[in-house]
C-alpha positions in Angstrom: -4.0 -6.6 25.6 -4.8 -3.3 26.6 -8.5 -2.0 25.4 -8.9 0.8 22.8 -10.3 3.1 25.5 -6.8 2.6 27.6 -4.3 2.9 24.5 -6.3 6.2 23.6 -6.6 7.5 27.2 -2.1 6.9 26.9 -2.1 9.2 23.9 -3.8 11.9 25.1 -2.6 12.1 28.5 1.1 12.5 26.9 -0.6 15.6 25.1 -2.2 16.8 28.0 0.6 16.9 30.1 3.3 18.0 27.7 3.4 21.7 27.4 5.3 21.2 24.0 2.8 19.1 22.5 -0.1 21.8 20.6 -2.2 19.0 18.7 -3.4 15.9 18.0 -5.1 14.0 15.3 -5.6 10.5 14.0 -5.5 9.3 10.7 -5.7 5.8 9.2 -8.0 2.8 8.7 -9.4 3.3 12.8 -11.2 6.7 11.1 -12.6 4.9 8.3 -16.0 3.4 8.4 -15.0 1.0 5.3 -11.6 -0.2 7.0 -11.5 -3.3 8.8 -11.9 -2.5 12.6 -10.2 -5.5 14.7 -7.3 -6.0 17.9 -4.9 -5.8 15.3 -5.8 -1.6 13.9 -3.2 0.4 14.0 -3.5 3.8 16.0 -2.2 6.4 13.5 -1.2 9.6 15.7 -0.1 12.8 14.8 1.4 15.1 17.4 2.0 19.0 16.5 4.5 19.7 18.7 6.8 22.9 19.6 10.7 22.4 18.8 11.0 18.6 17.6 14.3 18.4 18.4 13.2 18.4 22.0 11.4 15.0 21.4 13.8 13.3 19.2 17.2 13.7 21.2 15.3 12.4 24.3 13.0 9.8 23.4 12.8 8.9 27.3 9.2 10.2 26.6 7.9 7.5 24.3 7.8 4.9 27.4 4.6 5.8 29.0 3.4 4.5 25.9 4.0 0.7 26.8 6.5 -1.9 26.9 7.5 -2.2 23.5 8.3 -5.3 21.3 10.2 -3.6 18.5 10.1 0.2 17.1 11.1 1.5 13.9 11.7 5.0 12.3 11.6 4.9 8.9 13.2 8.3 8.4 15.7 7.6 10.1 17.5 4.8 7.8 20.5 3.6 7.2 20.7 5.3 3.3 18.7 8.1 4.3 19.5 9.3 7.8 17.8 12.0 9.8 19.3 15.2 10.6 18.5 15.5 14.0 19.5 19.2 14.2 16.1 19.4 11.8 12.7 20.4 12.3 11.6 18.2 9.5 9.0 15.5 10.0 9.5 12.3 12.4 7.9 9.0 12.7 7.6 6.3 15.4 6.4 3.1 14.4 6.0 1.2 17.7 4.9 -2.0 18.5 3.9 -3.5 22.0 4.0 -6.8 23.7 0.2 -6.5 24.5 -0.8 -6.7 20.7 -1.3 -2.9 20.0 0.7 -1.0 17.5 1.2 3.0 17.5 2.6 5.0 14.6 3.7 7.9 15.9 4.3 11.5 13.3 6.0 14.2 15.3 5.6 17.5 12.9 7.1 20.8 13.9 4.2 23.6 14.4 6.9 25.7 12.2 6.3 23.3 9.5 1.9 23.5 10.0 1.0 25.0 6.8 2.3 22.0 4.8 -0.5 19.5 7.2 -3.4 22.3 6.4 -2.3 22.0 3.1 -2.3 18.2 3.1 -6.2 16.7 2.6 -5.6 13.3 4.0 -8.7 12.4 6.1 -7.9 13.4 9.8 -10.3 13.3 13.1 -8.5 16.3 15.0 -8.3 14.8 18.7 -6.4 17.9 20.8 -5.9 21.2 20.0 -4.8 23.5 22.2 -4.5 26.7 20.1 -7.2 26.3 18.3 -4.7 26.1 14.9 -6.5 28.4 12.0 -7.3 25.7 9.2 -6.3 22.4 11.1 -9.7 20.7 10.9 -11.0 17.3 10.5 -11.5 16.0 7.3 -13.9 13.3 6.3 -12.9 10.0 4.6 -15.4 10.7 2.3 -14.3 9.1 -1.3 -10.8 10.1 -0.5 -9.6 5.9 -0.9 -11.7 5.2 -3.6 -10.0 3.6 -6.9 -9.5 6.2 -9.7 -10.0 6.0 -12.9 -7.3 5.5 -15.4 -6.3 8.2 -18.2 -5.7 6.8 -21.5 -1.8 6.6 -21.4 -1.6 5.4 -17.8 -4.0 2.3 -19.2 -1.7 2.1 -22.0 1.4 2.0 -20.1 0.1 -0.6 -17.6 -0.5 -3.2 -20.3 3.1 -1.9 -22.2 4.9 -2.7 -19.0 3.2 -5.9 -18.3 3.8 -7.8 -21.8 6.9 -6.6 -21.7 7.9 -8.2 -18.3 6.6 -11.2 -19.7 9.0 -11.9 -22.3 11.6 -11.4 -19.5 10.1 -13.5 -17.3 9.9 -16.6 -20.5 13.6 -15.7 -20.7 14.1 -16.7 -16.5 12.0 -19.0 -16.8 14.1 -20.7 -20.3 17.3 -20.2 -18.2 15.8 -21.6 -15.1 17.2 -18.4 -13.4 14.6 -18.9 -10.0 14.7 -16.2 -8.2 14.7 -13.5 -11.2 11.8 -15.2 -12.2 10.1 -14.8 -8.6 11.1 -11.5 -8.4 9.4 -10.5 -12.0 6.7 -12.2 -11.5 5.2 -11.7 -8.1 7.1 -7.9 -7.8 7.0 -6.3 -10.8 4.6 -8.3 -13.2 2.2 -8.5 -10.3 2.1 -5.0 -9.9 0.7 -4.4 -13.1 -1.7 -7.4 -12.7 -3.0 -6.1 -9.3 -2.9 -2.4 -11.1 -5.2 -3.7 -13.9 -7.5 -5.4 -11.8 -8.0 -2.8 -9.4 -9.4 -0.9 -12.4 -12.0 -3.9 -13.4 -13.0 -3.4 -9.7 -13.5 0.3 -10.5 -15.8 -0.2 -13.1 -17.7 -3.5 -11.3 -18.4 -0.9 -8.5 -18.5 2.7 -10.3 -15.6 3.8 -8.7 -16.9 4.2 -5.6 -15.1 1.7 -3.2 -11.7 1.5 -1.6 -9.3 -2.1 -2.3 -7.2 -0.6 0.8 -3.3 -0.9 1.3 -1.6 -2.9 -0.6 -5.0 -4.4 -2.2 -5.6 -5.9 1.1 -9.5 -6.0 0.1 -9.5 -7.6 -3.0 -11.9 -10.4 -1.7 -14.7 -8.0 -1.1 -15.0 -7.1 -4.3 -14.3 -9.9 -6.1 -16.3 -13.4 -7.1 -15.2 -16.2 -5.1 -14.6 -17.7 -8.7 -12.1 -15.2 -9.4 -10.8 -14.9 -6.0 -10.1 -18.3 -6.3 -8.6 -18.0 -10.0 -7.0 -14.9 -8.5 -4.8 -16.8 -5.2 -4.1 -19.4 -7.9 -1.7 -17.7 -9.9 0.6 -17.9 -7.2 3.2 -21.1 -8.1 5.1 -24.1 -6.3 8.8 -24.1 -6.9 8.5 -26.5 -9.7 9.4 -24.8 -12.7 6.8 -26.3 -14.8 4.0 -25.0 -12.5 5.6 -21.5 -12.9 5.5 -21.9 -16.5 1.6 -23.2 -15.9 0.8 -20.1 -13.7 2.8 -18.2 -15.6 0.1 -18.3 -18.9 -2.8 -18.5 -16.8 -1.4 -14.8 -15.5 -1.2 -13.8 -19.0 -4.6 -14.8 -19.9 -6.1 -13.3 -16.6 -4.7 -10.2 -17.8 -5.7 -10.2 -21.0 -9.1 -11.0 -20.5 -9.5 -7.9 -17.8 -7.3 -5.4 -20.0 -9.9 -6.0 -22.8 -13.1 -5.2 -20.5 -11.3 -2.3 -19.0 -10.5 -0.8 -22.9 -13.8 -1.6 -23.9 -15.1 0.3 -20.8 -13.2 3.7 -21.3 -13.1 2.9 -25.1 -9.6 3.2 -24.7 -6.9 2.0 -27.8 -6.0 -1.6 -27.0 -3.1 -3.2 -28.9 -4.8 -6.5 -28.9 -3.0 -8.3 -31.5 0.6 -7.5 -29.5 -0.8 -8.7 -26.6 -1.6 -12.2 -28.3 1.4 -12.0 -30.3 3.4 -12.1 -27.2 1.6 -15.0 -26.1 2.2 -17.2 -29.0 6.0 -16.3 -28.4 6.4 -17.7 -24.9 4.6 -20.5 -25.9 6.9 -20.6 -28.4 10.1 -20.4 -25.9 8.3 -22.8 -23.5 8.4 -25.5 -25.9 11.8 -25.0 -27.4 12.9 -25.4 -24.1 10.7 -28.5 -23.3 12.5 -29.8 -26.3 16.2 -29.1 -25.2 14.7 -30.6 -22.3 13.6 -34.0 -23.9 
């Protein structure tokens, strides 16, 4: 697997050598101090670059990055496709045989103002022109968890008890996969939303969960880390049902601490209301059942 150093030396030798290329900078978890730092980082790259039509109707270019494994340009997809003729944004997402990964933004300097504009931490890398508000920007508390307002709290918890009855109804029909779907997607969302905010508060809103809450075991208990990677069933349906309520009660316990917190209005009684009713449905159909 090639080092850091080498993959780094790759990227800015391209920049160096190409005339068309202005700028670089890098983004991403490898410029935060709080990220987790491993073989397995992404190297987020930006390249300001003159005419991107000259880079994306020849992409002969891209191998003196490596021999690849797989790439993928997610803006260029099958329900969205890329004009080509454009000088709107492009991105690489490459991934090598040796391990390392590089995702690759192509922006047109025509199109500069919008990155100034844009306050995403950055570590400029190149620039050749010395570009009049293109600077680096500190992580700073830019990733930290935000507080809630009052009516996003309130629609997190609507949206949750709602999915729930929806999920008793799956689960009553022993429809599998709409269940799944509800309950790890959508439900979970709301969950994970929720809790993220408990976090917030355990930690005065001043640390970062990451990506797709990859760091939820920093911040949490091993007790309810543990509770937390339990919620997650079997395919049994009555150890859905089981994980199910415990995923209603887990809620319910953190959306209390959280209103209390921000003194926010907390429809308590639906919330148990709710509860009562899937019990309700669970053991109708247990009955049907024998």
């Amino acid at each position: 697997m090639r080092s850091e150093e080498e993959i780094m030396d790759s990227i800015l030798k391209t920049a160096k050598e190409d005339g068309r290329i202005r700028a670089v900078y890098m983004s991403g978890s490898r410029i935060d101090p709080n990220a987790t730092h491993d073989k397995y980082s992404d190297f987020d790259i930006v390249y300001i670059v003159k005419d991107i039509r000259s880079f994306t109707n020849n992409e002969q270019w891209l191998d003196g990055f490596g021999d690849l494994l797989i790439m993928q340009k997610p803006v260029d997809w099958y329900n969205h496709s890329y004009d080509y003729n454009s000088t709107e944004s492009f991105t690489y997402l490459m991934q090598f045989k040796d391990g390392n990964r590089i995702d690759l933004t192509l922006i047109d300097i025509r199109n500069i103002q919008d990155t100034i504009k844009d306050r995403e931490p950055r570590v400029i890398l190149l620039d050749k022109d010395k570009i009049d508000g293109l600077d680096t920007i500190e992580v700073g508390n830019y990733y930290y968890i935000q507080k809630p307002t009052a009516e996003e709290f309130k629609d997190c918890c609507n949206e949750f008890w709602w999915l729930s009855i929806n999920v008793g109804k799956g689960l009553c029909r022993e429809e599998f996969m709409f269940v799944k779907s509800l309950m790890e997607g959508y439900e979970m969302n709301m969950f994970l939303k929720m809790l993220k905010w408990k976090i917030g508060i355990d930690y005065d809103f001043s640390v970062s969960i990451g990506k797709h809450y990859k760091y939820l075991k920093r911040y949490l208990s091993k007790k309810d880390m543990d509770r937390f990677t339990n919620l997650f069933p079997n395919g049994t349906y009555n150890d859905i049902w089981d994980k199910f309520f415990e995923t209603c009660k887990f809620f319910h316990e953190i959306e209390s601490k959280v209103a209390m917190y921000f003194k926010f209005e907390y429809f308590k009684d639906e919330a148990e209301n709710i509860m009562e009713y899937l019990n309700a449905m669970k053991e109708e159909k247990t009955m049907e059942n024998g």
